[in-house]
C-alpha positions in Angstrom: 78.9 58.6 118.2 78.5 57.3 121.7 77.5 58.1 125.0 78.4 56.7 128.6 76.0 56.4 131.5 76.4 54.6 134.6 74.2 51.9 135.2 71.5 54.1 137.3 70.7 55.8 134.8 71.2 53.1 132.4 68.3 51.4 134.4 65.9 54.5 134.3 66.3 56.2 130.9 66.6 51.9 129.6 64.1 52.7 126.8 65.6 56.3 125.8 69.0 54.8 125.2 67.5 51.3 123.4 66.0 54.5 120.9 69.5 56.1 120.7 70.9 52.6 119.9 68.0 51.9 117.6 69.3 55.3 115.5 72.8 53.8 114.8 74.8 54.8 118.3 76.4 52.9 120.4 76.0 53.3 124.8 78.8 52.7 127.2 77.9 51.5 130.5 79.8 52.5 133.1 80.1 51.5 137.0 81.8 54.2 139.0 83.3 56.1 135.5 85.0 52.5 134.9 83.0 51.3 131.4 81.9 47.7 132.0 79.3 47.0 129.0 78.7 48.5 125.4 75.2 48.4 123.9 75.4 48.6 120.1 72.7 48.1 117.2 72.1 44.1 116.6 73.9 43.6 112.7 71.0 43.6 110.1 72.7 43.7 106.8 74.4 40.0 107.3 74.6 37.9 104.2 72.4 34.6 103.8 74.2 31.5 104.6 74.4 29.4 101.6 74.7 25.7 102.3 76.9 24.3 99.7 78.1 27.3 98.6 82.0 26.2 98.7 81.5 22.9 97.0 84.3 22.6 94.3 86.5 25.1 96.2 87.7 23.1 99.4 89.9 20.3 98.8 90.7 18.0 101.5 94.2 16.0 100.7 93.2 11.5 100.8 96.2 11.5 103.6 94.6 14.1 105.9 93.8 12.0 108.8 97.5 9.6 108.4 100.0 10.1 111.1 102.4 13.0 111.1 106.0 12.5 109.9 108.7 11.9 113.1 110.1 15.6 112.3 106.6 17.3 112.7 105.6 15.3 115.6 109.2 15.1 117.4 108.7 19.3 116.8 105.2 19.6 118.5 106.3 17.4 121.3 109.3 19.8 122.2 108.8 23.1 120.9 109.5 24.7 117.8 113.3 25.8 117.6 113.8 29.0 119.0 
């Protein structure tokens, strides 16, 4: 659930509506009824980074970095047909 506030209140009840946020909620912060900034919970539950963890599973082709053929190239340089 979610609430909005314009900003003076936002800057008054700050530590109120960090608590609400803390709980789960999200705050909409508004500037004349317009909302202009959304204060949500920071992510906790992101998975560990693995270093290495794709090895094996990315291939990348010997002729990656060798020119493109004419076709390709001639089709970047004027647009893809329409």
């Amino acid at each position: 659930m979610s609430i909005q506030v314009n900003i003076h209140e936002a800057k008054t009840q700050l530590s109120k509506l960090l608590q609400y946020v803390m709980e789960g909620h999200e705050v909409v912060i508004a500037k004349a009824g317009t909302p202009i900034a959304l204060l949500v919970p920071v992510p906790t539950d992101q998975p560990q980074r693995i270093p290495g963890s794709a090895k094996g599973k990315v291939v990348i082709a010997p002729d990656f970095d060798e020119p493109l053929p004419e076709d390709v190239l001639k089709a970047f340089e004027e647009g893809w047909p329409k």
